[in-house]
GUGUPA-176390 format. One record per residue (C-alpha): residue number from 1; residue in one letter; x, y, z. Coordinates in steps of 0.25 Angstrom, whole numbers. Layout:
% GUGUPA-176390
  seq  type   east  north     up
  NUM     A      X      Y      Z
...
END
This chain:
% GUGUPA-176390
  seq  type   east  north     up
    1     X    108     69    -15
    2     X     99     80     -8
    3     X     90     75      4
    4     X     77     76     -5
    5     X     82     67    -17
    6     X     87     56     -5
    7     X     74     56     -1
    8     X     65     56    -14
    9     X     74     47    -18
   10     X     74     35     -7
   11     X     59     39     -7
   12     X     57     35    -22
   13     X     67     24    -22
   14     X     59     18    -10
   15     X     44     21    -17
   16     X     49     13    -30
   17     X     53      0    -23
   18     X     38     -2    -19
   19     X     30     -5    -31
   20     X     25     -7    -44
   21     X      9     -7    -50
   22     X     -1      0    -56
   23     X     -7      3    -69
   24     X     -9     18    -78
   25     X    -19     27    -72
   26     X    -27     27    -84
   27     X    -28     11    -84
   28     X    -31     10    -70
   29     X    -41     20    -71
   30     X    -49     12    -82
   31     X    -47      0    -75
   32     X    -55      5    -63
   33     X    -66     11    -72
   34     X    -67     -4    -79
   35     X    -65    -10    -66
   36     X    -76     -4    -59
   37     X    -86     -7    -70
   38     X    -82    -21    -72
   39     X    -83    -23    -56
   40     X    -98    -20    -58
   41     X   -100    -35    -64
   42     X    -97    -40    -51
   43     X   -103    -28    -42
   44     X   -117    -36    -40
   45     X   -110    -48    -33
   46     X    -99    -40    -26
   47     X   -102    -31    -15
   48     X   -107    -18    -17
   49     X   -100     -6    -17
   50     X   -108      4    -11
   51     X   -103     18    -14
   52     X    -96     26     -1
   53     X   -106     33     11
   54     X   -106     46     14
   55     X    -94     54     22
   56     X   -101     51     33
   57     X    -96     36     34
   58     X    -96     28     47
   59     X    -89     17     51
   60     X   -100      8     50
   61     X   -103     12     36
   62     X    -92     15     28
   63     X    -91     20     13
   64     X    -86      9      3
   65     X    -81     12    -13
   66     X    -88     10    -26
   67     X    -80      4    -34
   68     X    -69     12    -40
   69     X    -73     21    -52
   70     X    -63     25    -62
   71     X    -61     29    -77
   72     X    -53     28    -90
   73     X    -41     37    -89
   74     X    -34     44   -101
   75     X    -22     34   -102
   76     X    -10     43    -99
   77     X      0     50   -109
   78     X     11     39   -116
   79     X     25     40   -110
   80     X     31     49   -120
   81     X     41     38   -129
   82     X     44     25   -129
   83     X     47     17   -117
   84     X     59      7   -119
   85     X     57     -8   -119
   86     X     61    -14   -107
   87     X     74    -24   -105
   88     X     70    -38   -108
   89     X     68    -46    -95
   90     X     61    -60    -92
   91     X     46    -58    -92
   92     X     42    -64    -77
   93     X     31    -75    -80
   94     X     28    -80    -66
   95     X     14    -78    -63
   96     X      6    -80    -49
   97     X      9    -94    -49
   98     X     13   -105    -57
   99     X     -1   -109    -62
  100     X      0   -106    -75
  101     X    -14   -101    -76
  102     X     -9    -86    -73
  103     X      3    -85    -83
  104     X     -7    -90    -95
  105     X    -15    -81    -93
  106     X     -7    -69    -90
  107     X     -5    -59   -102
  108     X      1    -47    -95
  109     X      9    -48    -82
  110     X     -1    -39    -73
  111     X     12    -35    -65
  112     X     18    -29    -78
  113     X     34    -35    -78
  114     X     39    -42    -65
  115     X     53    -44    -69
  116     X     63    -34    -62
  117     X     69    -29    -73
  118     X     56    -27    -81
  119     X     49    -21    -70
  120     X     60     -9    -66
  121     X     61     -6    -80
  122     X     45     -3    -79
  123     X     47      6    -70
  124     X     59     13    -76
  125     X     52     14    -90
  126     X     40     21    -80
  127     X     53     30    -74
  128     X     58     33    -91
  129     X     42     35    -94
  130     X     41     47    -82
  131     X     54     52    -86
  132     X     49     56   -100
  133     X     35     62    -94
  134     X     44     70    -85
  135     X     53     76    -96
  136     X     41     77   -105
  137     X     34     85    -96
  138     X     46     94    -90
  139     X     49     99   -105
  140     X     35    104   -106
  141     X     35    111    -93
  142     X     46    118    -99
  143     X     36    129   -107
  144     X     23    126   -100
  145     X     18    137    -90
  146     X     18    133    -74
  147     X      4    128    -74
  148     X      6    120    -86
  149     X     21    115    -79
  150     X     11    111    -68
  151     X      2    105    -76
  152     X     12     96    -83
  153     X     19     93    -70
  154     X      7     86    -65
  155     X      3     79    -78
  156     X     18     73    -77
  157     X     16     67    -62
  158     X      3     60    -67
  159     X      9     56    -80
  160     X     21     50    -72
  161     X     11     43    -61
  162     X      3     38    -71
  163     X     18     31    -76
  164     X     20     26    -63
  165     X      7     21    -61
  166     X      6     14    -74
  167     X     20      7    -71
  168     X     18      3    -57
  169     X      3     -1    -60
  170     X      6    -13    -74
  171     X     20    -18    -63
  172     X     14    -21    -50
  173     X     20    -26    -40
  174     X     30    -21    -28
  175     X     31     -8    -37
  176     X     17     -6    -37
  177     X     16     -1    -24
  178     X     24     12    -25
  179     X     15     18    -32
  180     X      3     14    -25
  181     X     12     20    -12
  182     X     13     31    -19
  183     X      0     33    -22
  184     X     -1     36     -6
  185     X     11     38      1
  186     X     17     53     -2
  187     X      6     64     -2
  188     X     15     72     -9
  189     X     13     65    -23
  190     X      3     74    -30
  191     X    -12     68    -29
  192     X    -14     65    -44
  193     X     -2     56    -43
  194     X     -6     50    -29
  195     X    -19     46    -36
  196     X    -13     41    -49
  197     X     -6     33    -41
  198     X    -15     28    -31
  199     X    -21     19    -44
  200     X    -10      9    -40
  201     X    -17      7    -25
  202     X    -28     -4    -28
  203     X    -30      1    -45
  204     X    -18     -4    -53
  205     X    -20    -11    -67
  206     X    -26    -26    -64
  207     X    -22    -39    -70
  208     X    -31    -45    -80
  209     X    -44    -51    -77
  210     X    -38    -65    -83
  211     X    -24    -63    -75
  212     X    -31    -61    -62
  213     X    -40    -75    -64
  214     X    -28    -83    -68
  215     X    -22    -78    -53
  216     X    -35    -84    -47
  217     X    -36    -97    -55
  218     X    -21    -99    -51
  219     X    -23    -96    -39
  220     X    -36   -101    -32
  221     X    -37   -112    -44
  222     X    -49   -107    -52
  223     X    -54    -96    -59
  224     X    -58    -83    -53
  225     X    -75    -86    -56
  226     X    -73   -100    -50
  227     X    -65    -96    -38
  228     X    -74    -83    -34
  229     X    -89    -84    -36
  230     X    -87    -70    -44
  231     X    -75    -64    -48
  232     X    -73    -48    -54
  233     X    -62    -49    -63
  234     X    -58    -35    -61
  235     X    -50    -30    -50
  236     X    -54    -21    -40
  237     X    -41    -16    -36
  238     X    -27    -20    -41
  239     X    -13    -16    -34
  240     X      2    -21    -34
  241     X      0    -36    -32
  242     X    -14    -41    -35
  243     X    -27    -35    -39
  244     X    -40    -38    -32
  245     X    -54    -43    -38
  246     X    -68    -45    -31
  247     X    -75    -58    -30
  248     X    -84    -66    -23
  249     X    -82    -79    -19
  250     X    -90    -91    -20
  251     X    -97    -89     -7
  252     X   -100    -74    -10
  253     X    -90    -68     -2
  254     X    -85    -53     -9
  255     X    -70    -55    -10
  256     X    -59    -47    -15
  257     X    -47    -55    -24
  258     X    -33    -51    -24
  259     X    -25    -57    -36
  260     X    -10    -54    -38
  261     X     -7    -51    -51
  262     X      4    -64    -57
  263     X     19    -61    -56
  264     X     17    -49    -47
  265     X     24    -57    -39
  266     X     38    -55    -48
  267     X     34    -42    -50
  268     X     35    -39    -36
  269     X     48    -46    -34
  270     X     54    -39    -45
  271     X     49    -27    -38
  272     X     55    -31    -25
  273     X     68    -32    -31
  274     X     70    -18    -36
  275     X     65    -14    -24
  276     X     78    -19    -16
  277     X     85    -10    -27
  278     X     80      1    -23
  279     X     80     -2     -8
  280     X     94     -3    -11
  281     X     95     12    -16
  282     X     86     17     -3
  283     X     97      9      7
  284     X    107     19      0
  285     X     99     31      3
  286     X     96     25     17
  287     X    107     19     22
  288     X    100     13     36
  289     X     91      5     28
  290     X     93    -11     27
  291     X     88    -12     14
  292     X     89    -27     11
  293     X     80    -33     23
  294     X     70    -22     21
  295     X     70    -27      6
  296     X     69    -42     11
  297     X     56    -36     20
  298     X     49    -30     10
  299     X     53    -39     -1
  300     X     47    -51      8
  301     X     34    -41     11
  302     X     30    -40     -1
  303     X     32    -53     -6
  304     X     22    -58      3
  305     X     11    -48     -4
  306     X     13    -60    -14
  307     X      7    -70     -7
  308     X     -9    -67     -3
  309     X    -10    -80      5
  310     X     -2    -70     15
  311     X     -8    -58     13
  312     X    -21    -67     14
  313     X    -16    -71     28
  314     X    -11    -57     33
  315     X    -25    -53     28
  316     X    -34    -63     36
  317     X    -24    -60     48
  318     X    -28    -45     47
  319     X    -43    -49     44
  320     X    -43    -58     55
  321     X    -38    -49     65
  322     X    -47    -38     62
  323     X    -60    -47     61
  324     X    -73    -36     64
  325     X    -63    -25     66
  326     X    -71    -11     66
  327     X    -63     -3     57
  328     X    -53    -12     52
  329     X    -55    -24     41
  330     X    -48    -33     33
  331     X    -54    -43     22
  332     X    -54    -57     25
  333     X    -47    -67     17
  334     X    -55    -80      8
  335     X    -43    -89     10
  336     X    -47    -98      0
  337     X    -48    -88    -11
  338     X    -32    -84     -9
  339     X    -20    -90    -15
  340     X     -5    -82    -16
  341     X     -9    -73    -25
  342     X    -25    -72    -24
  343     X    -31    -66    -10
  344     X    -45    -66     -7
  345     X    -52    -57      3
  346     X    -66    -51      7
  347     X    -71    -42     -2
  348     X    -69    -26      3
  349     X    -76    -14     -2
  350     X    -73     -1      5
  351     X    -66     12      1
  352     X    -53     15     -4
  353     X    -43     24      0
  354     X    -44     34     -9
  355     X    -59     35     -5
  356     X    -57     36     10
  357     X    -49     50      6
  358     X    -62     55      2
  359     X    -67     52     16
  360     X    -70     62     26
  361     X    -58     64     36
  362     X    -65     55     46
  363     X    -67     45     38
  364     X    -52     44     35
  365     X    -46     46     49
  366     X    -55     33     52
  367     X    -50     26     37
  368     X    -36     32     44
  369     X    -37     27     59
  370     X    -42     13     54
  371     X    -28     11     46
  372     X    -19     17     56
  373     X    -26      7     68
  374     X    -24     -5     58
  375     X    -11     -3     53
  376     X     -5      0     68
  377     X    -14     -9     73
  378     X    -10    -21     65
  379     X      8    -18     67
  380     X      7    -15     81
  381     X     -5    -25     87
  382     X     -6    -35     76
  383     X     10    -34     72
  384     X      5    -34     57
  385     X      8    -23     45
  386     X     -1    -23     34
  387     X     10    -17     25
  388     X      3    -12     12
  389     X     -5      2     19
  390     X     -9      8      4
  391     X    -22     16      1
  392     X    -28      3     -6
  393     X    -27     -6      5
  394     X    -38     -2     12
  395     X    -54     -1     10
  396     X    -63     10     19
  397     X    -76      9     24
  398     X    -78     22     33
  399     X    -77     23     49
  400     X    -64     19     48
  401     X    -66      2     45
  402     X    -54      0     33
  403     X    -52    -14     25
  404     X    -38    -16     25
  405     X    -33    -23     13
  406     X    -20    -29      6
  407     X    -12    -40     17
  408     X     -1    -44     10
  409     X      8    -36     15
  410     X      9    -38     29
  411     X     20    -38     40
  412     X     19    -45     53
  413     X     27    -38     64
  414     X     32    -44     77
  415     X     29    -41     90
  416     X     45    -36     93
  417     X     42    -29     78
  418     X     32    -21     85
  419     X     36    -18     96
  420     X     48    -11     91
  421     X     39     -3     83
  422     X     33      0     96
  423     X     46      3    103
  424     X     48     14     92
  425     X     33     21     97
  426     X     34     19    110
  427     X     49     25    111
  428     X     45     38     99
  429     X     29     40    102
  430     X     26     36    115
  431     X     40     39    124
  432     X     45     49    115
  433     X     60     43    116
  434     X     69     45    103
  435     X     81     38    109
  436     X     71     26    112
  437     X     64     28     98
  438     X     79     26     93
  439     X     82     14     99
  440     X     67      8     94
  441     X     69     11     79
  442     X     84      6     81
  443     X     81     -8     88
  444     X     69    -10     78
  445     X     78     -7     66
  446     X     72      7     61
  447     X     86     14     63
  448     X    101     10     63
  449     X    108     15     73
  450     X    116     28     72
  451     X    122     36     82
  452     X    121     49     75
  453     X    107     49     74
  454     X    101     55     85
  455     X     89     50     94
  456     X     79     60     91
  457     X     84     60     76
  458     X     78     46     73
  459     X     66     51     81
  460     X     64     61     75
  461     X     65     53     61
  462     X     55     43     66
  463     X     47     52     73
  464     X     39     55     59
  465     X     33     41     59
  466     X     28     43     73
  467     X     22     55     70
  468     X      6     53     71
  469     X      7     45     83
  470     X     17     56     90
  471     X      7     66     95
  472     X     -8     63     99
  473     X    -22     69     92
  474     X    -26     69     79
  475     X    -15     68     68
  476     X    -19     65     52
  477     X     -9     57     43
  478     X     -4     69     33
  479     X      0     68     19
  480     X     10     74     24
  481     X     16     65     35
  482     X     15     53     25
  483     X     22     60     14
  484     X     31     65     26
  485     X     33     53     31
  486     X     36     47     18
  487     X     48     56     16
  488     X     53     55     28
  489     X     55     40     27
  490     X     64     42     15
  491     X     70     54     19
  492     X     86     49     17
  493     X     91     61     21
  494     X     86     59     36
  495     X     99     53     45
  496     X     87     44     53
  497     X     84     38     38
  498     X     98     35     34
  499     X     99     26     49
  500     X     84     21     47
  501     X     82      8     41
  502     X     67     -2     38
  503     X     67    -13     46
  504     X     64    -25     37
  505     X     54    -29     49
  506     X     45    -15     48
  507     X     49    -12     33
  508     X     35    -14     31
  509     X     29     -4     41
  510     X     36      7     33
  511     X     23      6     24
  512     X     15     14     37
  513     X     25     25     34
  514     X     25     26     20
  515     X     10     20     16
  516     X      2     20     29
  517     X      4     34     33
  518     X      2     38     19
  519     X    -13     30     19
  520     X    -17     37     32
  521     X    -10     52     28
  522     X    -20     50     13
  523     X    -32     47     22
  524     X    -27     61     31
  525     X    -30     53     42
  526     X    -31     58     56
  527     X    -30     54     70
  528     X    -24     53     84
  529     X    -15     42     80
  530     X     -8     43     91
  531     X    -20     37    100
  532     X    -23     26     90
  533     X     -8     23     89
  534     X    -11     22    105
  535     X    -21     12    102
  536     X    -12      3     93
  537     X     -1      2     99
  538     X      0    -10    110
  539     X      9     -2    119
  540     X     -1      9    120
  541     X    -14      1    119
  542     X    -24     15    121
  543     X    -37     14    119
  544     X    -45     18    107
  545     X    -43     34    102
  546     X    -53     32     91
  547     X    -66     26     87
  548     X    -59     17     78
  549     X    -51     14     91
  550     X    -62     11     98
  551     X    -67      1     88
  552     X    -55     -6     88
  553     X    -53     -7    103
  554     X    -68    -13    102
  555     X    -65    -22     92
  556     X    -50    -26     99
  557     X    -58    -30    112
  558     X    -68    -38    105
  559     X    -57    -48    100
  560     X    -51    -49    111
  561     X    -45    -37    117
  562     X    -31    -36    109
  563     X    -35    -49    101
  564     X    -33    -45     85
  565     X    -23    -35     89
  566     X    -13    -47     95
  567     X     -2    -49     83
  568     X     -1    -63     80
  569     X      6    -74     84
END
């Protein structure tokens, strides 16, 4: 097997472990146009939405979205043939909980089959479906002339997206979130695929109205209109677990409503399982990884997404510590409207991600900066990862200030935890010193020990990942060095990879390689990371670089010099 194969192929076999959900492009294209009608029955008691500034933003007073307008879309082609039945398998009928309430009302499950069998042969009747619109299109290219050959080409990659969307969209679960990874990960896709794609971020297909209130009733003991003073039955954004809805609660407050959709849960456990199959292939291609306590890591991470009394906690933790923060905001929790599988929050409005790439450039190296400061800021000050960094997980309001959203997926870190990340900068990006950089990455678990490999090779390797914070001045996040980055974690053919391993411990953080960069490289942001990495890190302790810095810095005395930024206890 030549280099490049090895390398597409761990690449691939890695991307399909991470998710399944979504819906066709052309029903989720009519469901936003019928959504954002409907929303308008309760736009008179909801906050308004006023429609975004001009460029010239300030940080005081920053542009916030309309709704999202949409429109009915041609449904796509039908899959040329039949596709076969599936092997019989025992439907799965455990709902949210054991109230019966749910299961009686539910017609269709909202995350499509949960068993495991059922579920994998879903996505290889996708596989069967893409293969036929591949030799369908290639045996017309045959006689076609080179633009019409182009023409066909690109018809075939949104054909085939539109599959994958539809297949990953009506499952849910785990598997949902390769494809909204996808959307944003690897610059190198073609645009028109990217923003098929990017459908699965916060606009997947939605259970039904009915389903959704039998969750509440289960949940919180009554009726959506008894247990909020108004409630809008129509999502107004749905993804791989739950969907959310806006209400207002009895007293008045503006809330937003997270419900996860009933017997997500198997689906995602079923997910899980292939998941350690394929991990299995990957440790074959890279022999230093130790698959099974990576899989018992992530298994157990995304397990908790389950439960939103956690992520409730991990959110009013993260809202709590950033209380009045300048630039930096996170929705407070209405305890008494959550349950395991409803979580209630303050009600946001701001822009989305696909917005803020419209922005001028100053505008998104603040959006940038802002991201950057909280995500290092929390790991080595707060000793906390938010893991899920995807477009959709953040709101913008101009001059920098960002709504961070989505909690349930957090990692707290020990102090010894961070300090070995810290070793690894302070040996590679402060000192300079590849056989002390070695001896890090070892001791933390990064890298077996081989005494073939030399000092400045697994440098060199682990250099790429240092590389905005190894020189000083502006730098921008690149398309580039995301997609770069991308290929050079799975590139199996480099002798540092086939000694590397995950530690369970930091298997999470690899989502700043393969998503946070990714966020930060689509808003093409720029800076002098370098002197806000300074700023952050607690061996350094610089002073502010930046007037987002400054702010902080402001802020951080105010609460008591170092006060939020202390981990816990």
């Amino acid at each position: 097997m030549t280099n490049r194969r090895r390398t597409l192929l761990g690449a691939g076999i890695a991307a399909a472990g991470l998710g399944v959900i979504g819906g066709s492009l052309a029903v989720v294209r009519a469901a936003r146009a019928g959504a954002a009608r409907r929303r308008e029955l309760l736009d008179g008691a909801l906050p308004e939405r006023p429609a975004p500034p001009p460029a010239s933003s300030s940080a005081s007073e920053g542009p916030t979205p309309t709704a999202p307008e949409g429109s009915a879309a041609d449904s796509p082609d039908a899959p040329d043939g039949e596709d076969p039945e599936p092997p019989s398998a025992p439907a799965s009928t455990k709902a949210v909980s054991s109230k019966a309430a749910i299961s009686s009302k539910a017609t269709d499950s909202p995350t499509g089959p949960n068993g495991k069998m059922a579920r994998n042969w879903e996505l290889a009747r996708m596989t069967q479906r893409m293969g036929r619109h591949y030799a369908t299109s290639s045996a017309r290219e045959v006689f076609a002339s080179a633009e019409r050959r182009q023409q066909l080409r690109a018809d075939r990659q949104l054909r085939t997206t539109a599959e994958v969307v539809e297949t990953l969209g009506s499952m849910k679960g785990a598997f949902m979130k390769l494809g909204q990874m996808a959307s944003y990960l690897d610059a190198g896709l073609p645009a028109e695929v990217r923003q098929s794609l990017a459908a699965l971020q916060a606009d997947a297909p939605p259970m039904s109205a009915d389903l959704a209130a039998s969750v509440i009733e289960a949940e919180l003991g009554a009726a959506p209109e008894v247990v909020f003073g108004e409630w809008d039955p129509v999502p107004i954004a749905a993804a791989s677990i739950g969907q959310v809805h806006r209400a207002l609660t009895r007293d008045g407050a503006a809330v937003a409503v997270k419900v996860q959709y009933p017997g997500v849960d198997d689906a995602i456990r079923a997910d899980l399982e292939s998941t350690a199959m394929l991990l299995s292939v990957v440790r074959h291609l890279f022999p230093g990884l130790d698959a099974e306590p990576l899989v018992a890591e992530l298994r157990d991470r995304v397990i908790e997404e389950l439960d939103y009394r956690l992520e409730a906690r991990n959110q009013q933790a993260f809202a709590d510590r950033f209380r009045n923060h300048p630039f930096i905001h996170i929705p407070d929790i209405h305890p008494g409207l959550c349950a395991a599988r409803v979580l209630t929050s303050d009600l946001v409005t701001g822009a989305r991600y696909d917005e803020v790439l419209e922005w001028p450039a100053a505008e998104r190296d603040l959006a940038g900066e802002a991201i950057f400061r909280f995500v290092f800021g929390c790991l080595y000050r707060m000793h906390a990862f938010n893991g899920d960094p995807h477009p959709g997980n953040y709101l913008f309001h101009g001059g920098g200030r960002v709504t961070f959203l989505d909690f349930g997926l957090v990692k707290w870190f020990t102090a010894r935890d961070v300090d070995q990340l810290g070793q690894m900068i302070r040996t590679l990006v402060l000192a300079g010193d590849a056989t002390g950089f070695r001896r890090a990455v070892e001791d933390a678990g990064f890298l077996r020990a081989d005494p073939e490999l030399s000092d400045e090779q697994v440098a060199g390797y682990f250099r790429h990942y240092y590389e905005l914070v190894l020189g000083r001045g502006p730098t921008t996040f690149s398309a580039t060095y995301a997609s770069e980055t991308l290929r050079h974690f799975f590139d199996a053919s480099d002798p540092v990879v086939k000694r590397a391993n995950v530690p369970p411990t930091f298997a999470i953080l690899q989502r700043i390689n393969l998503g946070l960069y990714a966020v930060l490289a689509g808003l093409g942001a720029t800076a002098d990371w370098r002197r806000v990495a300074e700023e952050i890190w607690p061996w350094v302790n610089a002073g502010p670089s930046s007037e987002l810095g400054r702010a902080d810095a402001e802020w951080g005395a105010g609460h008591g010099g170092d006060g939020p930024w202390q981990p816990f206890a």
